[in-house]
C-alpha positions in Angstrom: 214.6 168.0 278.0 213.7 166.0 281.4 213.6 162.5 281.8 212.5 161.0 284.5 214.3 157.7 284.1 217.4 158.1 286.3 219.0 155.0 284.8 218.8 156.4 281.5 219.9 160.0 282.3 222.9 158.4 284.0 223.8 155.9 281.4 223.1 159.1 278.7 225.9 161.4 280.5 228.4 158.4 281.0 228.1 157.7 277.3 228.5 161.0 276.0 231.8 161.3 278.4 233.6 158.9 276.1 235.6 159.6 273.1 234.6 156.8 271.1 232.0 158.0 268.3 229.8 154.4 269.0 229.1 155.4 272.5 228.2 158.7 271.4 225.7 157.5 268.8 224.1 155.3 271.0 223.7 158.2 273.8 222.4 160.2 271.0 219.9 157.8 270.2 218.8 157.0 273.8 218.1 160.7 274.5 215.4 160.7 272.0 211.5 160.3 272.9 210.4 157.2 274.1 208.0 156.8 271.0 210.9 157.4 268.8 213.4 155.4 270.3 214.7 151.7 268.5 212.4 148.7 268.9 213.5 145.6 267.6 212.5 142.0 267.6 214.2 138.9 267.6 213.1 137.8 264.0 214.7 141.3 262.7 218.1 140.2 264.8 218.1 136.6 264.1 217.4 138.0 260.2 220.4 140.6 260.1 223.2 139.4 262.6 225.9 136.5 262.7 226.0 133.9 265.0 228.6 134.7 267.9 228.8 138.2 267.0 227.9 141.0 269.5 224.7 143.3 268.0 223.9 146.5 270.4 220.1 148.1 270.2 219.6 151.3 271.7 216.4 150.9 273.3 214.1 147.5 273.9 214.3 144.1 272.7 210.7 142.4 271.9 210.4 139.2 272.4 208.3 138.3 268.3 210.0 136.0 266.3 213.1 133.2 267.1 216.4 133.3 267.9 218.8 129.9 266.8 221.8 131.4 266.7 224.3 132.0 269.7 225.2 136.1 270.3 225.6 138.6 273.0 222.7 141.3 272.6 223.2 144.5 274.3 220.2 146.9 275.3 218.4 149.6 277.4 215.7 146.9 278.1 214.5 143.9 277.2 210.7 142.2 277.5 210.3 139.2 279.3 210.2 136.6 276.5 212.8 138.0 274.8 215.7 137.5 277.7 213.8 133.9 277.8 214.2 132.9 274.0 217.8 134.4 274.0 218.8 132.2 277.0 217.4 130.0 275.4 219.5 130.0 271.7 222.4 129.8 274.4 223.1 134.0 274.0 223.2 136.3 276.8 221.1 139.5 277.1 223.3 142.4 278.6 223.0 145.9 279.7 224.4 148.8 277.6 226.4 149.7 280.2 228.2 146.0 280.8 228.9 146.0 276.8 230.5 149.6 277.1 232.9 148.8 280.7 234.0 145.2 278.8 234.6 146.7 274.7 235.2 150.3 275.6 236.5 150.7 272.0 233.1 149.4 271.0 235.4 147.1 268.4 233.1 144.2 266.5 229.8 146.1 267.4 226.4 145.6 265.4 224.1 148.8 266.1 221.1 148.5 265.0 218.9 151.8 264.8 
């Protein structure tokens, strides 16, 4: 299969390197079809995960819905409005890659698929 996003082919093989079944998952998920791969909004997020906690998506990050509560959300991408209204709840919108190099055990991870 060829992909022509270089950032994701790279952040696919450094994944798959690792032990941890977490990192493996996600690169599993991330080598799928774009049209296949996770899209989530805030609402679903804000909906399903705890304030302070850490939730990882394996693909993009929509900006529909609210955000009050305070977490680090990991992703492949992100829209505009979304990195906006997460700054805004006072959370931080990181890159899969930043999550992986600073919890490399993946330890107190939310995936959502």
């Amino acid at each position: 299969m060829k992909k022509d996003n270089q950032e994701l082919v790279s952040l696919v093989e450094n994944l798959m390197k690792t032990k941890k079944p977490i990192w493996r998952r996600v690169a599993k998920e991330l080598s799928k079809p774009r049209r296949s791969r996770v899209q989530v909004n805030l609402s679903k997020i804000e909906q399903l995960a705890q304030a302070d906690s850490t939730v990882l998506i394996p693909g993009k990050v929509l900006g529909s819905g609210n955000l009050s509560k305070k977490m680090t959300i990991a992703a492949f991408a992100f829209s505009d409005s979304a990195k906006k209204l997460i700054g805004q709840a006072g959370g931080k919108a990181i890159t899969i890659n930043s999550l992986q190099k600073s919890n490399p055990d993946g330890k107190g991870i939310i995936l959502f698929k």
